[in-house]
N, C-alpha and C positions, 0 to 999 in steps of 0.2 A: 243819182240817177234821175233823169226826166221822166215827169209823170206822162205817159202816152194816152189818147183819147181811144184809140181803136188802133187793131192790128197793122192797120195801113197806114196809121200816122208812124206809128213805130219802124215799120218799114222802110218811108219815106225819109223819116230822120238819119237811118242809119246810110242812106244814100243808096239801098238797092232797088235794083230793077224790078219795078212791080207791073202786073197785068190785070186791066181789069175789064169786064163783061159786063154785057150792057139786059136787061131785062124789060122787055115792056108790058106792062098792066093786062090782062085777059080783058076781051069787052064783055062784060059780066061778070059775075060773082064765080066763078069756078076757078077755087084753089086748086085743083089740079092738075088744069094749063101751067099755073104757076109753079109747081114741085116739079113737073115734065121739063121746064123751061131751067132750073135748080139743078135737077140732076144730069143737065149739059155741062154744067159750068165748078159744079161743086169737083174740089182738085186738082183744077185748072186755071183758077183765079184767085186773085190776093182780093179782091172784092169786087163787087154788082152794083153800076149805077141801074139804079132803078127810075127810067123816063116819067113825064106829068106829064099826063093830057098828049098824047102823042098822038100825031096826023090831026088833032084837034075833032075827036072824036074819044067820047065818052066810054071810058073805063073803071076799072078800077081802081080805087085813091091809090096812089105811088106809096102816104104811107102803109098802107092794109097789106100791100105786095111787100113792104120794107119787112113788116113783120113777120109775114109766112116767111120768107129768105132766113131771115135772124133764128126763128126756129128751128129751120133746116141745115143750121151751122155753119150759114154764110154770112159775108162782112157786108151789109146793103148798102148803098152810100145814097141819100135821097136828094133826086132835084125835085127843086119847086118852080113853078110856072105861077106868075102874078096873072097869066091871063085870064079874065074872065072871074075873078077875085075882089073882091075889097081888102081893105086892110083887116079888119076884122076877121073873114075869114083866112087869110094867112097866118096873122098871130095864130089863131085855133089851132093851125094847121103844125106849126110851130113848136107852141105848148106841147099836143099833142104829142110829136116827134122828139121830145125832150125827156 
């Protein structure tokens, strides 16, 4: 049996039809907007991409959003945006998300 990385790779392996929702960052720290935005989506999605830096307008780190979701017993799928980044801070950002 294949070791799967998350629900949704498991999914994907077995060839079915997955759905997924898209989650963007609160502009500020209010985990609330984020659970409000969670409990749209929680039972209706095989996983949450969670946007970076979206309209290019400062939010919330997409990971900090990844991890409220994971909490809330959703699959978050994290993109990352080099803009506006060094290499350095990506690796962090990386690590971090590891």
């Amino acid at each position: 049996m294949a070791e799967y990385l998350s629900r949704l790779h498991q999914l994907l392996a077995r060839g079915e039809f997955v759905v997924t929702g898209e989650c963007g960052p609160p502009k500020g720290a209010d985990r609330s907007v984020v659970e409000k935005k969670a409990s749209y989506l929680k039972g209706n999605v095989d996983a949450v991409n969670v946007t970076d830096c979206q309209t290019a307008v400062a939010r919330m780190s997409s990971l900090a959003t990844c991890v409220i979701l994971k909490e809330l017993g959703l699959e978050p799928n994290l993109q990352m945006t080099c803009r506006d980044r060094n290499r350095i801070a990506v690796t962090a950002d990386i690590f971090g998300a590891d």
